[in-house]
C-alpha positions as CSV (number, residue, x, y, z in Angstrom):
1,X,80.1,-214.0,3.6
2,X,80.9,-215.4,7.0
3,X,81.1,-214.0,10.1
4,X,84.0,-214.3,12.6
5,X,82.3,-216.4,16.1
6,X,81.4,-213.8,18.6
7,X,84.0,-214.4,21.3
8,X,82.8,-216.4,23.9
9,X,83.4,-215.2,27.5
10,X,85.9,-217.0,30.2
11,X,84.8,-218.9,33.0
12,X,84.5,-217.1,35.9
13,X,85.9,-218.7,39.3
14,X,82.5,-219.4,40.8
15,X,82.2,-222.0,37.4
16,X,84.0,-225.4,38.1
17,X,84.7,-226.1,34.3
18,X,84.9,-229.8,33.0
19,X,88.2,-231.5,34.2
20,X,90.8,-231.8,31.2
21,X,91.3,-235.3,29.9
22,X,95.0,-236.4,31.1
23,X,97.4,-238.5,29.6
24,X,100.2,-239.7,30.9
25,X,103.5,-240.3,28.8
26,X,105.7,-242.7,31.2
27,X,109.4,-243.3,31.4
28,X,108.9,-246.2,29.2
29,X,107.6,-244.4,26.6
30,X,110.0,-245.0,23.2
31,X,109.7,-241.2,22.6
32,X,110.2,-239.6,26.1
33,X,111.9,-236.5,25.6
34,X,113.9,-236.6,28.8
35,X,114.3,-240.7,30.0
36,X,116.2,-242.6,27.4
37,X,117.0,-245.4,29.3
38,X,116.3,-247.0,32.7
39,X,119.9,-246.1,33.6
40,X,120.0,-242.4,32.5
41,X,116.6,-242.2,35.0
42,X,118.6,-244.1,37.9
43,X,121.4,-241.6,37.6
44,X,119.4,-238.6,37.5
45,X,117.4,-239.9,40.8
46,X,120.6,-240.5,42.6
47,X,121.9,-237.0,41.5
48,X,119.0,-235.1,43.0
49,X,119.0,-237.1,46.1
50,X,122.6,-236.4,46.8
51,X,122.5,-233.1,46.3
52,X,121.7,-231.5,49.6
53,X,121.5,-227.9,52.3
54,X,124.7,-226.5,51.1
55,X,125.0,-227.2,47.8
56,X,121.6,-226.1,46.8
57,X,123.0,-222.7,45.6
58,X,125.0,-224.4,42.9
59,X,123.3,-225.4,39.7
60,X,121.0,-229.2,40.7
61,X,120.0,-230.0,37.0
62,X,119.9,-233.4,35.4
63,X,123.9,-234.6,34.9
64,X,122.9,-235.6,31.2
65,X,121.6,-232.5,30.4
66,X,123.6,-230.0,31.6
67,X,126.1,-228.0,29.1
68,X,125.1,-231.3,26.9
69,X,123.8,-229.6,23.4
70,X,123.8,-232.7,21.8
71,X,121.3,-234.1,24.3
72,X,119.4,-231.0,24.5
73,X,118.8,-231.0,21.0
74,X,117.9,-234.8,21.1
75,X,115.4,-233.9,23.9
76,X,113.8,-231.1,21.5
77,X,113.3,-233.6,18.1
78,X,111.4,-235.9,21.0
79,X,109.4,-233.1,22.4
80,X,108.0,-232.5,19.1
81,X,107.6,-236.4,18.5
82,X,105.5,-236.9,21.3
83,X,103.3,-233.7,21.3
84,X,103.0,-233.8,17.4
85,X,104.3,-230.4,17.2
86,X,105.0,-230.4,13.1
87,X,101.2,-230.7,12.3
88,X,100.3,-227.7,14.5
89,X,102.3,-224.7,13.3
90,X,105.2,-222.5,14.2
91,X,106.6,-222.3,17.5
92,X,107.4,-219.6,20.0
93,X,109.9,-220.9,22.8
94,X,109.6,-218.1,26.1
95,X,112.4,-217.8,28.0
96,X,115.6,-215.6,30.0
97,X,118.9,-215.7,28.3
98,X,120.4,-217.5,25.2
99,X,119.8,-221.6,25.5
100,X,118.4,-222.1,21.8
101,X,119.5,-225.8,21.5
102,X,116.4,-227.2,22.3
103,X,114.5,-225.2,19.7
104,X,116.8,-226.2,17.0
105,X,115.9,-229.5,17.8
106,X,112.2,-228.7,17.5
107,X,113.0,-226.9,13.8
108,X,115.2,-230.2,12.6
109,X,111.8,-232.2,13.9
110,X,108.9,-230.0,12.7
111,X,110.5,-227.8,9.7
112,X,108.8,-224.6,11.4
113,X,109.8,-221.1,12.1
114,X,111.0,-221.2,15.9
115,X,111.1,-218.0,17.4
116,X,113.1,-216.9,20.5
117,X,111.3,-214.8,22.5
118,X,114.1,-213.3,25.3
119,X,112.4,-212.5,28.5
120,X,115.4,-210.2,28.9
121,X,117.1,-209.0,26.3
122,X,117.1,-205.6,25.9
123,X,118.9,-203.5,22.9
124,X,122.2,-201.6,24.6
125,X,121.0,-198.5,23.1
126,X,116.8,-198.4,24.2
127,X,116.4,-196.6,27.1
128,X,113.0,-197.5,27.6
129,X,112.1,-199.7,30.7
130,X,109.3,-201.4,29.1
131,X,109.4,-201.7,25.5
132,X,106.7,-203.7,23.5
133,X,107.8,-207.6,21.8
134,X,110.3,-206.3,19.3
135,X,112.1,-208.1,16.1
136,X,115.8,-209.1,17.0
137,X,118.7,-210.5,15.2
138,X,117.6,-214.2,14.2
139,X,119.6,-217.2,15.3
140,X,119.6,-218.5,12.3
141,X,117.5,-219.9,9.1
142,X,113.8,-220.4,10.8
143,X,115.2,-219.3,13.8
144,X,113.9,-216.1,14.7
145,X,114.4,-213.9,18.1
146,X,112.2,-211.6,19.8
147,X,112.8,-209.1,22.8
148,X,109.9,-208.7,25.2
149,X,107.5,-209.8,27.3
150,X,104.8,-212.2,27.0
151,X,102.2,-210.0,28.7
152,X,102.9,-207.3,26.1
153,X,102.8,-209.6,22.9
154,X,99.0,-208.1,22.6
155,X,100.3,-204.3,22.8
156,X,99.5,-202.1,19.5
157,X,103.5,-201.7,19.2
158,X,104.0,-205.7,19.5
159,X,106.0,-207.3,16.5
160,X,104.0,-210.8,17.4
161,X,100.2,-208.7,18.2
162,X,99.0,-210.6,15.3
163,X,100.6,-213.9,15.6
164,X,99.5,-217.5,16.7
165,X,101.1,-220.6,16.7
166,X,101.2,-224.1,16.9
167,X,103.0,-224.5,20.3
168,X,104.0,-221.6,23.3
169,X,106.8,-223.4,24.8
170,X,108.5,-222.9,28.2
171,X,111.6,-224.8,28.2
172,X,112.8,-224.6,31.8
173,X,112.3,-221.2,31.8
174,X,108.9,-221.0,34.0
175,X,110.1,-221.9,36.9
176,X,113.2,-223.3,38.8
177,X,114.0,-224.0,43.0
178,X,117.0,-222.3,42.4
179,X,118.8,-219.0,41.5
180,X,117.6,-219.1,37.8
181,X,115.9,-216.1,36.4
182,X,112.2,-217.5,35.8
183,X,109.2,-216.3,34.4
184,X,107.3,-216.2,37.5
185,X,110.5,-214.2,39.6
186,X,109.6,-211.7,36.6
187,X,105.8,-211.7,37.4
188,X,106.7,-211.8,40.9
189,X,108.8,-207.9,40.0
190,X,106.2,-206.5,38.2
191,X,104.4,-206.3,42.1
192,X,107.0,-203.6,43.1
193,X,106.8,-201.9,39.3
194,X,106.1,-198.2,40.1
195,X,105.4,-196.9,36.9
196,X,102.3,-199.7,36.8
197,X,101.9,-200.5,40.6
198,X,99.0,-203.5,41.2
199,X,95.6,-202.1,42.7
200,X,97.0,-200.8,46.4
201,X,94.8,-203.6,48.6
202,X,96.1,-206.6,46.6
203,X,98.4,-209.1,48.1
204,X,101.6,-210.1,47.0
205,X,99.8,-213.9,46.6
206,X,96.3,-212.1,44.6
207,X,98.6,-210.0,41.9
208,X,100.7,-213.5,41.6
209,X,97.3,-215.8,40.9
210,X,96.4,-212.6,38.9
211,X,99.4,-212.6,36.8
212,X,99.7,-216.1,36.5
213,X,96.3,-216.4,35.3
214,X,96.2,-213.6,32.7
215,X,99.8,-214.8,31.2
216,X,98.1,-218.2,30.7
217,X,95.2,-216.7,28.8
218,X,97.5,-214.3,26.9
219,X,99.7,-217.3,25.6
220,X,96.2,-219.2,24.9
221,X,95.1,-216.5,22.8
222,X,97.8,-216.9,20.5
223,X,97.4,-220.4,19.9
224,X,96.4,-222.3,16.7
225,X,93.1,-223.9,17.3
226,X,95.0,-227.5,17.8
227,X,97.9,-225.3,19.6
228,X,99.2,-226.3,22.6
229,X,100.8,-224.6,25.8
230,X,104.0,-226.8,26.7
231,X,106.1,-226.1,29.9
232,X,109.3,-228.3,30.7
233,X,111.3,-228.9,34.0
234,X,114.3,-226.4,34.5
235,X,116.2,-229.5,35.9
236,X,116.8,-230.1,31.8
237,X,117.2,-226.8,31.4
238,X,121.3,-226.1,30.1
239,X,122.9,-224.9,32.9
240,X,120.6,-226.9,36.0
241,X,118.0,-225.6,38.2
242,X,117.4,-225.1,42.1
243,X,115.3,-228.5,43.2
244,X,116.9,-231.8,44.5
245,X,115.0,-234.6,45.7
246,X,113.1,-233.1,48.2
247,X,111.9,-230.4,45.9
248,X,110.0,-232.9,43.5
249,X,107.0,-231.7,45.7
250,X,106.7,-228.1,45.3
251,X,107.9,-228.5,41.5
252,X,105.0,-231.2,41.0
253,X,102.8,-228.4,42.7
254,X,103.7,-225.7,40.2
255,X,102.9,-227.9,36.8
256,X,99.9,-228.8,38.7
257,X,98.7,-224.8,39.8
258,X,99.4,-224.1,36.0
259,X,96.7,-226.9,35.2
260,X,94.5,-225.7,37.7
261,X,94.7,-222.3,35.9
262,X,94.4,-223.5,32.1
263,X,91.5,-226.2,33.5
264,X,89.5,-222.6,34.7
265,X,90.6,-221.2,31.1
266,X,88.5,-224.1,29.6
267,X,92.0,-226.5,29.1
268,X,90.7,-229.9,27.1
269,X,93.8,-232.2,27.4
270,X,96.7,-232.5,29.5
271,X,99.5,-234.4,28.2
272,X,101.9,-235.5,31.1
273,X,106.0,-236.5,30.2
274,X,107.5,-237.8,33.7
275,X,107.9,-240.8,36.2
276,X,105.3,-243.2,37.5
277,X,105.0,-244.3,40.6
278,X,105.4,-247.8,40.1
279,X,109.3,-246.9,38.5
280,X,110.0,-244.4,40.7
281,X,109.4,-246.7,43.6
282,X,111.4,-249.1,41.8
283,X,114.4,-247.1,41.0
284,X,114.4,-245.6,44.4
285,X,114.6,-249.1,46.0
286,X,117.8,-250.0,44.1
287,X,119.5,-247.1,44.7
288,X,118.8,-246.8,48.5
289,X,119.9,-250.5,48.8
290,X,123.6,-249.3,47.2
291,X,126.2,-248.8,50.0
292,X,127.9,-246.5,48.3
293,X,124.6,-243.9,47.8
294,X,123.9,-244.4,51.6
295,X,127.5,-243.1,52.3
296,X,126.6,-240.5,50.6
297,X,123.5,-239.1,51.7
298,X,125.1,-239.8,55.6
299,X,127.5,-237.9,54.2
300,X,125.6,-235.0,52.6
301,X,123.3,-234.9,56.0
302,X,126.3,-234.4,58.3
303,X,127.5,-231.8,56.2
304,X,124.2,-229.7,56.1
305,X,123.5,-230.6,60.1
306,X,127.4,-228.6,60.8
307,X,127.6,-226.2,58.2
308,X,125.1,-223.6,56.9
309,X,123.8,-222.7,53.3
310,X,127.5,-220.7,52.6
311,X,129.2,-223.4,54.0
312,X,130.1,-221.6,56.9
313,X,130.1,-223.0,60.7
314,X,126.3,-223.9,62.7
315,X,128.3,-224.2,65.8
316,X,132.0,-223.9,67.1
317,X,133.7,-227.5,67.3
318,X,136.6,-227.9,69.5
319,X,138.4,-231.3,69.3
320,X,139.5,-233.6,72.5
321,X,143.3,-231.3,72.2
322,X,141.2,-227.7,72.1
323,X,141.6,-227.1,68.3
324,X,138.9,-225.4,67.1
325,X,137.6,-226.8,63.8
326,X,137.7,-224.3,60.9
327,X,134.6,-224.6,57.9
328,X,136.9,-226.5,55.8
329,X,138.4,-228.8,58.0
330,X,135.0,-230.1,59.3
331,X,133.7,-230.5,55.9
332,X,137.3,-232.6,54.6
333,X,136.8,-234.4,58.0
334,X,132.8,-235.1,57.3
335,X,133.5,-236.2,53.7
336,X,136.9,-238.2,54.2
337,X,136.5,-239.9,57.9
338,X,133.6,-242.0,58.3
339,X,134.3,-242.3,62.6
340,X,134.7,-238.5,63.1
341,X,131.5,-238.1,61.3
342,X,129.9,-240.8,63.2
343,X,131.7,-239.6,66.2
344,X,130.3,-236.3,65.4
345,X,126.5,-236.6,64.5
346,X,126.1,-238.5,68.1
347,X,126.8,-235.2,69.4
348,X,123.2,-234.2,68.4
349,X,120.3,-235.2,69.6
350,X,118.6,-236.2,66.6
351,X,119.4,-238.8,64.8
352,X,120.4,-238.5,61.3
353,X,118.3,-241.3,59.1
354,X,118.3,-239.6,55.0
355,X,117.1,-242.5,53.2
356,X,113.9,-242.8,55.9
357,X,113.5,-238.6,55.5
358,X,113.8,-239.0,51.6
359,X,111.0,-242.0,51.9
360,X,108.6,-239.6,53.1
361,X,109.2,-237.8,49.8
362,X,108.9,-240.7,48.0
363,X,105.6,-241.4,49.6
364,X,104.2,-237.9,48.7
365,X,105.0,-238.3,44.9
366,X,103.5,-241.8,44.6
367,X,100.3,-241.0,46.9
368,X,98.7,-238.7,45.2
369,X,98.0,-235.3,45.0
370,X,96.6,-234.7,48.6
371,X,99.7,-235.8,50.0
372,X,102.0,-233.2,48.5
373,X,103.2,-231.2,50.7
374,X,105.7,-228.5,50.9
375,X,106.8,-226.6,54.2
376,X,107.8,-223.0,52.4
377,X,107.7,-222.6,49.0
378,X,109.0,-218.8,47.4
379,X,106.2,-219.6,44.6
380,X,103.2,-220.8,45.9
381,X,101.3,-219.7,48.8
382,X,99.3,-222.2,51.0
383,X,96.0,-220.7,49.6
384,X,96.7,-221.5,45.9
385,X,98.1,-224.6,47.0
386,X,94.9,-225.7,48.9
387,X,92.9,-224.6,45.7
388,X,95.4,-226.5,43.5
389,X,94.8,-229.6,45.3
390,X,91.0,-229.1,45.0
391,X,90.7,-228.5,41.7
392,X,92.9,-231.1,40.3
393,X,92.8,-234.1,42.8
394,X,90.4,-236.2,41.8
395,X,91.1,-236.4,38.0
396,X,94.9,-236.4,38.1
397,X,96.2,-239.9,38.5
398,X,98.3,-241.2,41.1
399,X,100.6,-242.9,38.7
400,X,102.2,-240.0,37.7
401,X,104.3,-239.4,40.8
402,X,107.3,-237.2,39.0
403,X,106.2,-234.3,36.4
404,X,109.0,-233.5,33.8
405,X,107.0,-231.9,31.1
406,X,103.6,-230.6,30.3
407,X,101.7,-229.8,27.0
408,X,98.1,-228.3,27.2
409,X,95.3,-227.8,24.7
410,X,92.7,-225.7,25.0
């Protein structure tokens, strides 16, 4: 009879494993889940760099995409195209709240089982804090729902403890610039849990490369042997994310610290869905030469130079008669009369140039990844972002310059 293979034990960090082969799934690609067309990718680029400062609390999310289930569900039947997720098994999609388009779309492509596991859900009636991956009502035919968390799919009262499957999917749901309810905000609670507290001398940035870490392995562990470990940009998630332009850095930092992690977990392939920096520098070139986006951005500068994140007043403004300028009439002013705004910024004294500030982002996503760089991030701390560039600059191209989707195999 034979034996099961002994486990074999992780790397340890003092082990620099073999870097993961990476390949890269452009916006040319005919089955790119998320860029149909060269004009859906120009639109979504001028979206996120128009949206700016105040308007960051509202949902930033690709215009296509959002509330679109149509879309959504085209973007799932691609996803499973270009990852090959019918020959590898059933799926479980991780997530907060109820957006269960995109997996339908995986079922009508694959013919698997789906199944919803709710990052939040709770039954009305359980009054436990922390109750084990439970069965819930199922969506629908092959469309099954979990309540739980991933970190407790192993626990001896875990509906899923046995199960493994052909893809872990994060759709959007691991991390977002934004207000969203993510993954890692959930990791970043379970710091400040009292009933499990972390060991007292760890950091707020050691429990979150702990956690980060040992929910990686846990989602590898239930993985078919040809499974993979797919994570998607919440800027397709249904309702938006937090990042505009100027947050394609950190975002591109966070696939790239959950590579770092799955490359120390012994992570074979990388598969990269996004933007290259030959199109992006393309695209970017048209639309900053459009008179009508450069309004706009002028525009969107003024307005976050005068009024604060709330859209309420920086600084008192008192016209040549003494009228003091209320919130809303500077911003109708800004946005309607181009010489009061110029008349305005050349009140400051520093010059307001968007498209030259946006081209330093530009040259961070097509330079590499030594040239990220991000000034405060709410995720990443400056250590694992130093160790992220270490571990993954010298095999990860700089042709990939924007990261929509991810799929790993181990």
């Amino acid at each position: 009879m034979d034996q099961d293979p002994i486990p074999q034990p992780l790397p340890n960090r003092e082990v620099t494993p073999l870097p993961p082969e990476v390949i890269f799934i452009d916006e040319n690609h005919p089955s790119n889940p998320f860029t149909l067309s060269p004009q859906e990718l120009e639109q979504r680029l001028i979206y996120l760099k128009l949206k700016r400062g105040i308007e960051m609390s509202s949902p930033i999310g690709d215009p296509a995409f959002h509330h679109n289930d149509e879309r959504l569900q085209l973007a799932g039947i691609r996803m499973a195209q270009v990852f090959a997720l019918r020959e590898r098994g059933d799926v479980l999609d991780v997530g907060t709240g109820s957006n269960f388009t995109v997996g339908r779309g995986i079922q009508i492509a694959t013919e698997k089982t789906v199944n919803y596991l709710d990052v939040v859900f709770r039954d009305e009636h359980d009054q436990r804090t922390n109750p084990g991956v439970e069965r819930a009502t199922p969506e629908g035919p092959h469309l099954e729902k979990y309540a739980g968390r991933l970190q407790d799919i192993d626990r001896l009262d875990s509906a899923l403890k046995n199960a493994r499957f052909g893809s872990i999917v994060f759709n959007g749901s691991w991390v977002a610039g934004g207000y969203n309810n993510t993954i890692l905000d959930m990791l970043d609670g379970g710091y400040y849990d009292r009933d499990n507290p972390p060991p007292a001398n760890e950091t707020i940035e050691q429990y979150r490369e702990r956690a980060v870490r040992e929910m990686i392995s846990s989602a590898r562990s239930h993985l078919t042997d040809n499974g993979v470990l797919i994570m998607t940009s919440s800027r397709f998630a249904r309702h938006g994310a937090g990042y505009n332009y100027e947050g394609l850095p950190e975002e591109k930092l966070m696939f790239l610290d959950v590579v770092r992690h799955a490359q120390e977990l012994g992570a074979k392939t990388v598969q990269v869905v996004g933007v290259s920096s030959d199109g992006l520098r393309r695209v970017v070139a048209t639309i900053d030469a459009n008179p009508q986006v450069q309004r706009q951005l002028e525009i969107g500068a003024s307005l976050e130079r005068w009024l604060d994140p709330l859209g309420q007043l920086r600084y008192s403004i008192e016209g040549e008669d003494g009228h003091v300028y209320s919130a809303t009439e500077l911003r109708d002013l800004i946005t309607n009369n181009d010489a009061f705004r110029r008349q305005l910024d050349e009140l400051s004294d520093t010059p307001i140039n968007p498209i030259a500030e946006q081209q330093r982002i530009t040259d961070q996503l097509t330079g590499g990844v030594q040239t990220l760089s991000v000034a405060r991030s709410h995720t990443l701390s400056p250590t694992s972002i130093q160790r992220t560039k270490q571990a993954t600059s010298a095999y990860f191209s700089d042709n990939i310059a924007v990261i929509d989707a991810i799929s790993i195999r181990f």
